[in-house]
PDB file as gemmi writes it, atoms N, CA and C in Angstrom:
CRYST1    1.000    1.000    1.000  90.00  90.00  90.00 P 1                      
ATOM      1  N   UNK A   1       0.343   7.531  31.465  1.00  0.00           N  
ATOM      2  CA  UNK A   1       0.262   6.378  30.591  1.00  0.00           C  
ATOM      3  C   UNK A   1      -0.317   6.812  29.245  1.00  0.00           C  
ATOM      4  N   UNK A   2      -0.014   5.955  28.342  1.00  0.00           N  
ATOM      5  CA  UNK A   2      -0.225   6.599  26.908  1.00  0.00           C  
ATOM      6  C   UNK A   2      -1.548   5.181  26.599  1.00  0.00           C  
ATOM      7  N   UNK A   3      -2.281   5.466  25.342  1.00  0.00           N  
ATOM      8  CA  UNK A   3      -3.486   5.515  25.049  1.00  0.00           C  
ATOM      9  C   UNK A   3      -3.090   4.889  23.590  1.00  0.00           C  
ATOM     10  N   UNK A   4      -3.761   3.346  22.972  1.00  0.00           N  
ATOM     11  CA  UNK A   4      -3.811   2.772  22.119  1.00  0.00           C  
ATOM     12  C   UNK A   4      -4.530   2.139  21.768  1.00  0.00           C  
ATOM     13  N   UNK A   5      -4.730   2.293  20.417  1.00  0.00           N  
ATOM     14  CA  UNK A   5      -5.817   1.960  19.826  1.00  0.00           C  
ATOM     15  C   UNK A   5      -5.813   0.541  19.260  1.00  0.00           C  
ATOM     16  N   UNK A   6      -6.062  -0.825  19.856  1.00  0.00           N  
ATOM     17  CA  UNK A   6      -5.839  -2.266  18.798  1.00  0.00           C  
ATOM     18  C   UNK A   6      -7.152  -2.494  17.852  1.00  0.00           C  
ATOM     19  N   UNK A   7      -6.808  -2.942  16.866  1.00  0.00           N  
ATOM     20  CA  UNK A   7      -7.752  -3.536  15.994  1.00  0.00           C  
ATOM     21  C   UNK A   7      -7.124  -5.194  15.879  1.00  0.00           C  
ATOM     22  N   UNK A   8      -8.220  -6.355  16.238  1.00  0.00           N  
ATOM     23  CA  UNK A   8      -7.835  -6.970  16.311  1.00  0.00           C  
ATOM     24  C   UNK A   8      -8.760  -8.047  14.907  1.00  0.00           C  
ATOM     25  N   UNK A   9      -7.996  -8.766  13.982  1.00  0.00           N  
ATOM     26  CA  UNK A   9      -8.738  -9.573  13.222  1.00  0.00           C  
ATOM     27  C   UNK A   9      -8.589 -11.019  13.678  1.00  0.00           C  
ATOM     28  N   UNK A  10      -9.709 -11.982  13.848  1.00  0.00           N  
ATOM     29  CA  UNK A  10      -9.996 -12.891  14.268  1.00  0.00           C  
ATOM     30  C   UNK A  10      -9.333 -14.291  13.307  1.00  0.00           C  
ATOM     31  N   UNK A  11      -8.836 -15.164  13.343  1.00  0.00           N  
ATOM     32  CA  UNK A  11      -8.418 -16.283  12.290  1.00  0.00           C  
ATOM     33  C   UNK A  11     -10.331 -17.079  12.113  1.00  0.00           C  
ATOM     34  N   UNK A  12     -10.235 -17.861  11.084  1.00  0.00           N  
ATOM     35  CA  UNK A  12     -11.643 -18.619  11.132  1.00  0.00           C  
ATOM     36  C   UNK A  12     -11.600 -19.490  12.376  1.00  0.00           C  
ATOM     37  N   UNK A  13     -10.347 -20.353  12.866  1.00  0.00           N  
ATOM     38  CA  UNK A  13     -10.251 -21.303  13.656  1.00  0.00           C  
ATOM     39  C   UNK A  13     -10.779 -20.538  14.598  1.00  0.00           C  
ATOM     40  N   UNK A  14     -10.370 -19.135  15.416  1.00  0.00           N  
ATOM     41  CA  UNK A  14     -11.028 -18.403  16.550  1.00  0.00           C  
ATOM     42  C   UNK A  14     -12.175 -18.190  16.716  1.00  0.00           C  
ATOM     43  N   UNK A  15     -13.087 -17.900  15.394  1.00  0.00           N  
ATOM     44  CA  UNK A  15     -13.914 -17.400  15.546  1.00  0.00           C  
ATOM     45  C   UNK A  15     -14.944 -18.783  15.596  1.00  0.00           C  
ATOM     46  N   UNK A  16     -14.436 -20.373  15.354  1.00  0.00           N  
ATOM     47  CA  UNK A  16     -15.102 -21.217  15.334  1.00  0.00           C  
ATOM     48  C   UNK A  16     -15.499 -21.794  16.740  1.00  0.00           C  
ATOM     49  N   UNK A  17     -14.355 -21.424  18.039  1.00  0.00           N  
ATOM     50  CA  UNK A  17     -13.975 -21.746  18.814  1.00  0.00           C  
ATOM     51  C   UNK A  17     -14.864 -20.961  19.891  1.00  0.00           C  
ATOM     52  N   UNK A  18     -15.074 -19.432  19.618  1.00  0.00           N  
ATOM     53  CA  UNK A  18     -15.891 -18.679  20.145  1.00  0.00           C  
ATOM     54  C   UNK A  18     -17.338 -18.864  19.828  1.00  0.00           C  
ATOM     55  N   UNK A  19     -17.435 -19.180  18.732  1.00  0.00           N  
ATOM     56  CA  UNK A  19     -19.017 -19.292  18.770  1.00  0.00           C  
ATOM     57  C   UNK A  19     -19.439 -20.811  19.398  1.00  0.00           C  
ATOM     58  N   UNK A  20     -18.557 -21.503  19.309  1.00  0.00           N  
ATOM     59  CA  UNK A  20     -18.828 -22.846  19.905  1.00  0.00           C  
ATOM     60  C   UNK A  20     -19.071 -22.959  21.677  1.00  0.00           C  
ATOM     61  N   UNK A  21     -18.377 -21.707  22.236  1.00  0.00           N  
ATOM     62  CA  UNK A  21     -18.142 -21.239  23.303  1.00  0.00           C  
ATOM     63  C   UNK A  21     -18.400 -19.981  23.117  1.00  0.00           C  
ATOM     64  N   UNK A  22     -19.712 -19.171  23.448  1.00  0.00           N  
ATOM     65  CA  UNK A  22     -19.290 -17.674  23.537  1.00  0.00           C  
ATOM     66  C   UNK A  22     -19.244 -17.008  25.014  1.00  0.00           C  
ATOM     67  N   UNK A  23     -18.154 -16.283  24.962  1.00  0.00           N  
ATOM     68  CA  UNK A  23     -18.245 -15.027  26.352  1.00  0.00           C  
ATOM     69  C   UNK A  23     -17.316 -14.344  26.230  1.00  0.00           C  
ATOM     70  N   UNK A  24     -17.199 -13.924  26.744  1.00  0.00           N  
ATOM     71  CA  UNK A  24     -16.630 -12.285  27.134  1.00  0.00           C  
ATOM     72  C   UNK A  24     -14.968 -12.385  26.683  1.00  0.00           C  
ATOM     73  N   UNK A  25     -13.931 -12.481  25.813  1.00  0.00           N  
ATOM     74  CA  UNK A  25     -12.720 -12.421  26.155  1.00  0.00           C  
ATOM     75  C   UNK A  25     -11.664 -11.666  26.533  1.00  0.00           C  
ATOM     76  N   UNK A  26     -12.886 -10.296  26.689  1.00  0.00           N  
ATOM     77  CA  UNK A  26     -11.908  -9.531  27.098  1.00  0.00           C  
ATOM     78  C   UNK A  26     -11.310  -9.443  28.889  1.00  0.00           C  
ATOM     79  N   UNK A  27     -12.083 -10.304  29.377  1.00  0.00           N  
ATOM     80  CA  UNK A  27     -12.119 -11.055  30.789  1.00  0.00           C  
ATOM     81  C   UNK A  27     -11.128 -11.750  30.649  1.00  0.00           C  
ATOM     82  N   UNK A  28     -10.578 -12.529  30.012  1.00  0.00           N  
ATOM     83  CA  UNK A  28      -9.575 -13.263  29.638  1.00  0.00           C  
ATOM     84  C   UNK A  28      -8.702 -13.071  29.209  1.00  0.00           C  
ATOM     85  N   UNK A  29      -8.441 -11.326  28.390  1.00  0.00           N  
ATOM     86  CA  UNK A  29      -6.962 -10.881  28.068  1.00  0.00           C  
ATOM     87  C   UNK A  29      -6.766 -10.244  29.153  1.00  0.00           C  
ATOM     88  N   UNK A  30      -8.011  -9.378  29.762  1.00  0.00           N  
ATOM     89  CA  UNK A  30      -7.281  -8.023  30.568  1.00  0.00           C  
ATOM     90  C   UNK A  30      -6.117  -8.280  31.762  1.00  0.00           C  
ATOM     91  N   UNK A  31      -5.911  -9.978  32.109  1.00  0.00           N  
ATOM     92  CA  UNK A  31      -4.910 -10.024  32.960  1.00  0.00           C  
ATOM     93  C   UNK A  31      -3.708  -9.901  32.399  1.00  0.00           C  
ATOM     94  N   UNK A  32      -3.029 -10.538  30.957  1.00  0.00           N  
ATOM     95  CA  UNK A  32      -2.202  -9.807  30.123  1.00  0.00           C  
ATOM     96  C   UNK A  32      -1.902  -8.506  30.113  1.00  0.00           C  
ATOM     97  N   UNK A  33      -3.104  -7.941  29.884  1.00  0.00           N  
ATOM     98  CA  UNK A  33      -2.740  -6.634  29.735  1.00  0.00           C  
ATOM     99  C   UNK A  33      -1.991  -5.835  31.076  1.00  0.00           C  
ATOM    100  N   UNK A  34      -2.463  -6.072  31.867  1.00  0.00           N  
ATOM    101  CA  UNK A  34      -2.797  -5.623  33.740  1.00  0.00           C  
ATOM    102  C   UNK A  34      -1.125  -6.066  34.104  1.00  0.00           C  
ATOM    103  N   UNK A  35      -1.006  -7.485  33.836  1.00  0.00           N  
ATOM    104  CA  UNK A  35       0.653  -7.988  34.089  1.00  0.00           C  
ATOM    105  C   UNK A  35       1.982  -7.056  33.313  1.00  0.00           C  
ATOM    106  N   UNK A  36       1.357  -6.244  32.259  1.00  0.00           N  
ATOM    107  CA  UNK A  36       2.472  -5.225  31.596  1.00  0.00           C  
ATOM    108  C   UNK A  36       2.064  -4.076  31.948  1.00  0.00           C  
ATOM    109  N   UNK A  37       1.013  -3.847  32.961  1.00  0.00           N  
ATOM    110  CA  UNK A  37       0.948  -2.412  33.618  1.00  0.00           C  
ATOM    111  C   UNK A  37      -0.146  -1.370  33.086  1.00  0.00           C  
ATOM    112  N   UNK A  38      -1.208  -2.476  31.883  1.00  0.00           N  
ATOM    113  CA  UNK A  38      -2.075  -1.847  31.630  1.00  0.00           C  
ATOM    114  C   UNK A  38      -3.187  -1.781  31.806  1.00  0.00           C  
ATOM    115  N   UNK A  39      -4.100  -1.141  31.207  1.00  0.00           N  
ATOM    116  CA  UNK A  39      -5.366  -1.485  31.628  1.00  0.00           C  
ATOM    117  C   UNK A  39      -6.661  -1.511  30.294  1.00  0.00           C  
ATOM    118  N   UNK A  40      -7.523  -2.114  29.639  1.00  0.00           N  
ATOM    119  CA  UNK A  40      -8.218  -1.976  29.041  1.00  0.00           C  
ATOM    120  C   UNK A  40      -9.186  -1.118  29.135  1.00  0.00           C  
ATOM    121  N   UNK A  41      -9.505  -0.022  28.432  1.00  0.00           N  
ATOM    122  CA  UNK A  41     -10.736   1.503  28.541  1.00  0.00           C  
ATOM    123  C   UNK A  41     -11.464   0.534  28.314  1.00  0.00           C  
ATOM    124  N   UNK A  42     -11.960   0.428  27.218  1.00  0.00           N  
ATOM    125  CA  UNK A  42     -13.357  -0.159  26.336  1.00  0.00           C  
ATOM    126  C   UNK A  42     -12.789  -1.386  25.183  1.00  0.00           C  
ATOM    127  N   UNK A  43     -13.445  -1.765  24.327  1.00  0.00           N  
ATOM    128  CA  UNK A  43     -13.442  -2.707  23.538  1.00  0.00           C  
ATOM    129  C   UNK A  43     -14.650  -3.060  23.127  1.00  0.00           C  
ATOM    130  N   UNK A  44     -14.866  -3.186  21.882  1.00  0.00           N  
ATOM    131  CA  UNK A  44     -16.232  -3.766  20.889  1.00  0.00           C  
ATOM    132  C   UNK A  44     -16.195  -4.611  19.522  1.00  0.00           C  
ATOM    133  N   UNK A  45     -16.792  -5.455  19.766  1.00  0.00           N  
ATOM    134  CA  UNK A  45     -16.949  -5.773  18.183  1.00  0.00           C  
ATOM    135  C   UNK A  45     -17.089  -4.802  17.246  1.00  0.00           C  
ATOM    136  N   UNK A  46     -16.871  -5.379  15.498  1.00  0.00           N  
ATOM    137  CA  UNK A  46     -16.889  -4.588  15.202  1.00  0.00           C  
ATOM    138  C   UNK A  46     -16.954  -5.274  13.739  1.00  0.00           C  
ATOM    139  N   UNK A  47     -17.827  -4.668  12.325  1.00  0.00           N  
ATOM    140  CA  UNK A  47     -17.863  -5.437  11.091  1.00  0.00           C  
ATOM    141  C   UNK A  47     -16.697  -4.944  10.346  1.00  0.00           C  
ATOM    142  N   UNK A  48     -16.133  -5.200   9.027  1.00  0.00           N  
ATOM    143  CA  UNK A  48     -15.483  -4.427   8.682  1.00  0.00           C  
ATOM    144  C   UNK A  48     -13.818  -5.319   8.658  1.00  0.00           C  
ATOM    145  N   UNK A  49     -12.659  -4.531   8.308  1.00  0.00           N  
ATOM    146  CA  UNK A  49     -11.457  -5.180   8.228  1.00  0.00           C  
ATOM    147  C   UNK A  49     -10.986  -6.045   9.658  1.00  0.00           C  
ATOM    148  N   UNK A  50     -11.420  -5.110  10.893  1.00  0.00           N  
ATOM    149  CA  UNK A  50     -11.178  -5.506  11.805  1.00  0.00           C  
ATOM    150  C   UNK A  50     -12.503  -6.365  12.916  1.00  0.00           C  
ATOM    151  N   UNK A  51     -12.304  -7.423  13.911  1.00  0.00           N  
ATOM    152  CA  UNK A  51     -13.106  -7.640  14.070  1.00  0.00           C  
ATOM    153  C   UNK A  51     -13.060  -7.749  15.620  1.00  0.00           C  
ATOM    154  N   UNK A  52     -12.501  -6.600  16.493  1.00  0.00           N  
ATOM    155  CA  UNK A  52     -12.758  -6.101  17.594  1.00  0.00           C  
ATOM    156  C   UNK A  52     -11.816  -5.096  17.337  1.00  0.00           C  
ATOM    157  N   UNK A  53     -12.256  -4.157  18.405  1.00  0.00           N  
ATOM    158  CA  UNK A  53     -11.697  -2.663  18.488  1.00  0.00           C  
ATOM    159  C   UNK A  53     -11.376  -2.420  19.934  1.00  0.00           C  
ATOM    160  N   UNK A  54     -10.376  -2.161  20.514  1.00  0.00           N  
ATOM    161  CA  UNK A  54     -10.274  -1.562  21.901  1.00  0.00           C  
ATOM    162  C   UNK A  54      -9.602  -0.735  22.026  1.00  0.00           C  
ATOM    163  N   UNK A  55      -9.443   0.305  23.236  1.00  0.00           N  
ATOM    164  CA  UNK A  55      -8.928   1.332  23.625  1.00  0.00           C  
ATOM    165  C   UNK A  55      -8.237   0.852  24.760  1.00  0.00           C  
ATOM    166  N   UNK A  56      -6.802   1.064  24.699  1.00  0.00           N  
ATOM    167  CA  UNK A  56      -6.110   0.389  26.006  1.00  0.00           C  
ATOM    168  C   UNK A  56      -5.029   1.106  26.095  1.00  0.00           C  
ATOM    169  N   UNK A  57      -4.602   1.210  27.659  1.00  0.00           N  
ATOM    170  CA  UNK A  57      -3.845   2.655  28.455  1.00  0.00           C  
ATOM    171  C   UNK A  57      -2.749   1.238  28.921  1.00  0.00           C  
ATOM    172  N   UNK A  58      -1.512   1.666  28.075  1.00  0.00           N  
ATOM    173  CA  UNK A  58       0.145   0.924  28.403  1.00  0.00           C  
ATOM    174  C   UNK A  58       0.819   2.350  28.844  1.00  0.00           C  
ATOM    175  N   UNK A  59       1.579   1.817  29.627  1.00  0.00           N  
ATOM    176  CA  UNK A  59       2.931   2.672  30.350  1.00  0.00           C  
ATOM    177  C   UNK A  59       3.663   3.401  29.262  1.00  0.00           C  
ATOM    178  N   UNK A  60       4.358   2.465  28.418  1.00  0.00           N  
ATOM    179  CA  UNK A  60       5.050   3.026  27.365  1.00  0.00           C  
ATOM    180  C   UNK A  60       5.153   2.092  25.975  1.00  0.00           C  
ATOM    181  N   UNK A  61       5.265   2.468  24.515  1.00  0.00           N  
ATOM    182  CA  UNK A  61       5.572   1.833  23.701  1.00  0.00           C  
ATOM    183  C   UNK A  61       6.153   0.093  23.691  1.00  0.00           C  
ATOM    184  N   UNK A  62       7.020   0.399  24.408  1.00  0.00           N  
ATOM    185  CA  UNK A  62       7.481  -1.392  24.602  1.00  0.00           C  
ATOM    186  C   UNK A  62       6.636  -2.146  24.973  1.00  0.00           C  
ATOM    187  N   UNK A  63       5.509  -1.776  25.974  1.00  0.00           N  
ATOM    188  CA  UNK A  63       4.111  -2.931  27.113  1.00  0.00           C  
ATOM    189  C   UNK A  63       3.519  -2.884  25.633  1.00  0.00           C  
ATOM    190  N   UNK A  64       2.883  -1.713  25.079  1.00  0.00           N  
ATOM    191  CA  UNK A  64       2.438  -2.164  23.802  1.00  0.00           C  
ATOM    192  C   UNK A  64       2.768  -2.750  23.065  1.00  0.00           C  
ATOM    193  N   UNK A  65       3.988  -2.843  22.875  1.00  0.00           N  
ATOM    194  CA  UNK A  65       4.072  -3.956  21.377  1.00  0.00           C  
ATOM    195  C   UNK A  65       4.199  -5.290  22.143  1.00  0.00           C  
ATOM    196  N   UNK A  66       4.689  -5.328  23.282  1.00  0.00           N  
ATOM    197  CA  UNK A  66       5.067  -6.361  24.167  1.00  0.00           C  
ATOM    198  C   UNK A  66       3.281  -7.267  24.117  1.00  0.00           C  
ATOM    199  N   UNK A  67       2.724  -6.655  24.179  1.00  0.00           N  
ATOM    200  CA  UNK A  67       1.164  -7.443  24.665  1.00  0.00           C  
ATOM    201  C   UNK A  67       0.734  -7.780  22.943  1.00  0.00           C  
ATOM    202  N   UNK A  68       0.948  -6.625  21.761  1.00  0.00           N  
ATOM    203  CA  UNK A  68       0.580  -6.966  20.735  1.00  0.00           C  
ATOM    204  C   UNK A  68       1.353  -8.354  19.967  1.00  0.00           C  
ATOM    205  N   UNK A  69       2.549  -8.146  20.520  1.00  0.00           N  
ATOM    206  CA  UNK A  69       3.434  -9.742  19.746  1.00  0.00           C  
ATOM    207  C   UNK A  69       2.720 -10.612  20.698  1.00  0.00           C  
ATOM    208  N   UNK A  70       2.556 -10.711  21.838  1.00  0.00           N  
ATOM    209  CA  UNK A  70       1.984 -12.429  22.396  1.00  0.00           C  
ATOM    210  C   UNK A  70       0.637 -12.417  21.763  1.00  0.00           C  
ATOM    211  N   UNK A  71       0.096 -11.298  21.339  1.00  0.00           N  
ATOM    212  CA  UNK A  71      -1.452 -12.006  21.055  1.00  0.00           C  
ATOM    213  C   UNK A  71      -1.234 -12.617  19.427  1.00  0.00           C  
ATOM    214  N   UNK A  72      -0.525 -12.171  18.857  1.00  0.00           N  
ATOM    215  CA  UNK A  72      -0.028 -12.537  17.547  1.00  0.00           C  
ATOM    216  C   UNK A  72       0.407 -13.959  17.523  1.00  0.00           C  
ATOM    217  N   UNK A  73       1.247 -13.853  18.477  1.00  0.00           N  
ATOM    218  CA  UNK A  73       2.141 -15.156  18.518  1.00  0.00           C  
ATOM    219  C   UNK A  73       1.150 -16.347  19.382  1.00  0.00           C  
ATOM    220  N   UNK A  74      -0.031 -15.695  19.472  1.00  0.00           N  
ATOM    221  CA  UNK A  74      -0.971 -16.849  20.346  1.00  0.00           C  
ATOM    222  C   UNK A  74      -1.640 -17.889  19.327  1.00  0.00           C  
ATOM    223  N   UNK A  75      -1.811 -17.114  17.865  1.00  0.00           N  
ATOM    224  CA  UNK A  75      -2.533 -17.916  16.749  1.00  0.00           C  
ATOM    225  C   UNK A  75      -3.899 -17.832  16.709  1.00  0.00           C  
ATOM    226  N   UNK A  76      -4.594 -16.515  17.501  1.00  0.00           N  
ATOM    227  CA  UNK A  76      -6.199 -16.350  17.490  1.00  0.00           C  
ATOM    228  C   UNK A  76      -5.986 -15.992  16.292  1.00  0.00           C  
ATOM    229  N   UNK A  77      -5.246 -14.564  16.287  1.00  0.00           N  
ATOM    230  CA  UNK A  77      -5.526 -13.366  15.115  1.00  0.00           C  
ATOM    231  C   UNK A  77      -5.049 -13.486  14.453  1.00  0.00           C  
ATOM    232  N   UNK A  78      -5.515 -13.011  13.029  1.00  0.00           N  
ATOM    233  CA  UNK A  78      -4.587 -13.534  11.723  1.00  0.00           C  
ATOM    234  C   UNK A  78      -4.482 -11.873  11.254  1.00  0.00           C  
ATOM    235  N   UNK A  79      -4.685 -10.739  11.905  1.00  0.00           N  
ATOM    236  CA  UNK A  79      -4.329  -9.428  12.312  1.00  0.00           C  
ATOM    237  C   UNK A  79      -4.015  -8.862  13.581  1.00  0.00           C  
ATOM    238  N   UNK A  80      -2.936  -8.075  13.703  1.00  0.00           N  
ATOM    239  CA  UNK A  80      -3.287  -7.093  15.124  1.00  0.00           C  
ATOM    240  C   UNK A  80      -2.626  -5.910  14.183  1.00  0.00           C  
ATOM    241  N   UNK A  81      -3.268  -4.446  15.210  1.00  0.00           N  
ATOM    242  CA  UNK A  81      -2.766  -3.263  14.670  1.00  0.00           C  
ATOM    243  C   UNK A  81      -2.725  -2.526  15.957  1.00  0.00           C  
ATOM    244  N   UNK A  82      -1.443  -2.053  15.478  1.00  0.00           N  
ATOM    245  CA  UNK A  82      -1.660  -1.177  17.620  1.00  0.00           C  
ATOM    246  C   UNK A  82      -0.923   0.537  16.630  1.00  0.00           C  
ATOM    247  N   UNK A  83      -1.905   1.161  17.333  1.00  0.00           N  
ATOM    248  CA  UNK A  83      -1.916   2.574  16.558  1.00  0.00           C  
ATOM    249  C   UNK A  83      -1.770   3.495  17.998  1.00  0.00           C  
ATOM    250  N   UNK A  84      -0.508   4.311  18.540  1.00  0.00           N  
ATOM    251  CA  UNK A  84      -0.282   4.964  19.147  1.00  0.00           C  
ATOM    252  C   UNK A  84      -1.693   6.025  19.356  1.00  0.00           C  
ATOM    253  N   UNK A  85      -2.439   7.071  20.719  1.00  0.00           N  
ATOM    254  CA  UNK A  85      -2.841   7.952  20.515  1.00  0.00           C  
ATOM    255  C   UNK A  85      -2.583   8.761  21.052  1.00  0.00           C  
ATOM    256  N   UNK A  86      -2.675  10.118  20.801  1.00  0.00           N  
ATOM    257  CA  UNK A  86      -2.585  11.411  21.502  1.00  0.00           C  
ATOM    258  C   UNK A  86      -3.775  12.174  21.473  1.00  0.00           C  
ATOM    259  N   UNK A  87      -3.395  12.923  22.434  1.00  0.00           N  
ATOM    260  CA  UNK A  87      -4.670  13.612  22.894  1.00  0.00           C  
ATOM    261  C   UNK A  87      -5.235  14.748  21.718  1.00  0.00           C  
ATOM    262  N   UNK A  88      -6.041  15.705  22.264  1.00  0.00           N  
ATOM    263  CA  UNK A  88      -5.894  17.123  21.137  1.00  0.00           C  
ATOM    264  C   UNK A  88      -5.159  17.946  21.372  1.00  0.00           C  
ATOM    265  N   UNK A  89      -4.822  17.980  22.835  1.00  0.00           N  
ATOM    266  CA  UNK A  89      -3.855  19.033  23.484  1.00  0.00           C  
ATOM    267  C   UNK A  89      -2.370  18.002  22.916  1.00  0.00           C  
ATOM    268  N   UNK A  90      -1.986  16.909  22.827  1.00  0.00           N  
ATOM    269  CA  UNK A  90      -1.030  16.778  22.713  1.00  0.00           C  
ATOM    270  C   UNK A  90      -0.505  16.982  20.928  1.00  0.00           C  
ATOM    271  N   UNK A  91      -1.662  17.096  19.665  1.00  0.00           N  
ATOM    272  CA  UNK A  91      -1.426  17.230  19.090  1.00  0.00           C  
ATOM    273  C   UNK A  91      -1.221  18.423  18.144  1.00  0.00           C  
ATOM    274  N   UNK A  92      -2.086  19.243  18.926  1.00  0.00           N  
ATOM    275  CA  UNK A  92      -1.898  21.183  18.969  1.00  0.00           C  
ATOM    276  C   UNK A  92      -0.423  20.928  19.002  1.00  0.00           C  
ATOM    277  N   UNK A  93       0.243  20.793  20.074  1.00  0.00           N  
ATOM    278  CA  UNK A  93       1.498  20.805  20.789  1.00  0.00           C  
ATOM    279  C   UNK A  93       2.698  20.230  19.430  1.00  0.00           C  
ATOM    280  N   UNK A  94       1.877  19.019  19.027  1.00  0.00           N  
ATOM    281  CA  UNK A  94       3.239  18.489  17.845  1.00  0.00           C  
ATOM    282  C   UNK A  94       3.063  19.547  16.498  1.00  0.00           C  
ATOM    283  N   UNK A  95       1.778  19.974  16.288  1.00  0.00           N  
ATOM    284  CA  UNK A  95       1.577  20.917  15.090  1.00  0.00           C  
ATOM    285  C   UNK A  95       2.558  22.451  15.494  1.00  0.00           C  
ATOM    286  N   UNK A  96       2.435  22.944  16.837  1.00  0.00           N  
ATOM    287  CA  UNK A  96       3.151  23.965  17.134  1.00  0.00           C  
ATOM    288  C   UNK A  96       4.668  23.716  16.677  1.00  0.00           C  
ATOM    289  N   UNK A  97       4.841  22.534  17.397  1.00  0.00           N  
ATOM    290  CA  UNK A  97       6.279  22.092  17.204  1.00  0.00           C  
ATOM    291  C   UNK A  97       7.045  22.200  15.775  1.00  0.00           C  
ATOM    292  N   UNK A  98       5.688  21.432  14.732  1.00  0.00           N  
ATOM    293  CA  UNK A  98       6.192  21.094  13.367  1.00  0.00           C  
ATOM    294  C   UNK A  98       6.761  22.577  12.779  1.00  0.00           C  
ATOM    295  N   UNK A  99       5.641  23.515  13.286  1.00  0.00           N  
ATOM    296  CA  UNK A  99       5.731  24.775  12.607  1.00  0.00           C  
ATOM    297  C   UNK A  99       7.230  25.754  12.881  1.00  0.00           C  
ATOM    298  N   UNK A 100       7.639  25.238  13.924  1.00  0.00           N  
ATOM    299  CA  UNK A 100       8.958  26.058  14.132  1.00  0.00           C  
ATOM    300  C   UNK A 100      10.134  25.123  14.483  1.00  0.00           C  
ATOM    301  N   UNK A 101       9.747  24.128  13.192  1.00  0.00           N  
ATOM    302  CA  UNK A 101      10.844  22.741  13.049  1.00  0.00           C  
ATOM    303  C   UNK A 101      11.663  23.136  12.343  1.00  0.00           C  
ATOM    304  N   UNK A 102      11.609  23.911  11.868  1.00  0.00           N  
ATOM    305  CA  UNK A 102      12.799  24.115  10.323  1.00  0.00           C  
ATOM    306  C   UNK A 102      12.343  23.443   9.402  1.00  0.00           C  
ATOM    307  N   UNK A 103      11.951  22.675   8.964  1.00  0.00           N  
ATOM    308  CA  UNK A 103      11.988  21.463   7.424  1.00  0.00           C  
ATOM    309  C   UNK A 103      11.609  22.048   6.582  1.00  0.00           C  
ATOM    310  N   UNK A 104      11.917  21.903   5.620  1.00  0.00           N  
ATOM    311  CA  UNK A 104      11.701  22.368   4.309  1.00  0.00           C  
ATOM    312  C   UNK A 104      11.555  21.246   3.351  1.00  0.00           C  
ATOM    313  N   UNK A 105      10.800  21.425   2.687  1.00  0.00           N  
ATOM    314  CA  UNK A 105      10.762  19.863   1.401  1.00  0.00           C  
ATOM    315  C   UNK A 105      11.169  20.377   0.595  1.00  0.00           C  
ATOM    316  N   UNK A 106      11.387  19.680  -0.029  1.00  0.00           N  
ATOM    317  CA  UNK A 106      12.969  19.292  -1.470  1.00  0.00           C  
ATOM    318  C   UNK A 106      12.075  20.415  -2.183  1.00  0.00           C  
ATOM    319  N   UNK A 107      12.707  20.913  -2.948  1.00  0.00           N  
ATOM    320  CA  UNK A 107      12.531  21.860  -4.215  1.00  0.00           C  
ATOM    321  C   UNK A 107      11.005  21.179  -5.044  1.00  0.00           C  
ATOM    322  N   UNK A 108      11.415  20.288  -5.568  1.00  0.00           N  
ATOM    323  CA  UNK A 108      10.764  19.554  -6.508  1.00  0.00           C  
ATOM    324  C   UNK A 108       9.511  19.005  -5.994  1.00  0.00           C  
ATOM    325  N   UNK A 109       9.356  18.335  -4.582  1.00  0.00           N  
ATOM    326  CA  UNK A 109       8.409  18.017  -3.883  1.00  0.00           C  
ATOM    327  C   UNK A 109       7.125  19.281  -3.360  1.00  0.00           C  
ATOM    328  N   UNK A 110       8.024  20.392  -2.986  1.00  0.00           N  
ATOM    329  CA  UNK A 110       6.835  21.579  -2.908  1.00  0.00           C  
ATOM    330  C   UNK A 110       6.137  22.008  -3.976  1.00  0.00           C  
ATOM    331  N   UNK A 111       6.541  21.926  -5.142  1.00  0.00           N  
ATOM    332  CA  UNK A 111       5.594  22.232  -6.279  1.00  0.00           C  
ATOM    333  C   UNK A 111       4.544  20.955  -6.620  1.00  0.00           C  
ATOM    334  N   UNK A 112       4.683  19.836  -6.042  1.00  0.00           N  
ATOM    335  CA  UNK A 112       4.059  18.947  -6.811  1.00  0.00           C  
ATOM    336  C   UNK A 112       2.547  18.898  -6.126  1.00  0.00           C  
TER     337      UNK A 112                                                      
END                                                                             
């Protein structure tokens, strides 16, 4: 299973709703998540652009975006960001790769 990173930004209406009520919601997504085969690592608040952070293990690309459009389309967040991760070993592996890719950049682009 592959490894993603959400940043999630809160709408004001959510965040009015939670403090009016506070607990845990990540008790309350992780069956979402669990029903597309995933599982939530961790998750935290957080100050800044985003205003929770989690680490969550989907099967493949599709469960991810699949879980990121319903939370979108739920009307908490007035952000989501789902950022693929790889490991270090998996990214040694794409740098090896790049290096005996062939590509070459345009003439004009390598000098700049």
């Amino acid at each position: 299973m592959a490894n993603y990173l959400l940043q999630v930004g809160y709408t004001p209406e959510a965040w009015s709703a939670m403090i009016a009520n506070p607990h845990d919601r990540i008790g309350e997504v992780r069956p979402a998540v669990e029903k597309l085969g995933g599982k939530i690592q961790h998750a935290w608040f957080a100050f800044g652009d985003y205003d929770l952070i989690a680490i969550v293990e989907m099967p493949t690309n599709v469960e991810a975006a699949a879980f990121s459009l319903a939370a979108a389309a739920g009307g908490a967040c007035r952000a989501i960001k789902t950022t693929p991760l790889m490991t270090t070993a998996e990214g040694i592996e794409a740098l090896k790769k790049a290096g005996t890719s062939g590509y070459k950049a345009p003439a004009r682009a390598a000098r700049a």
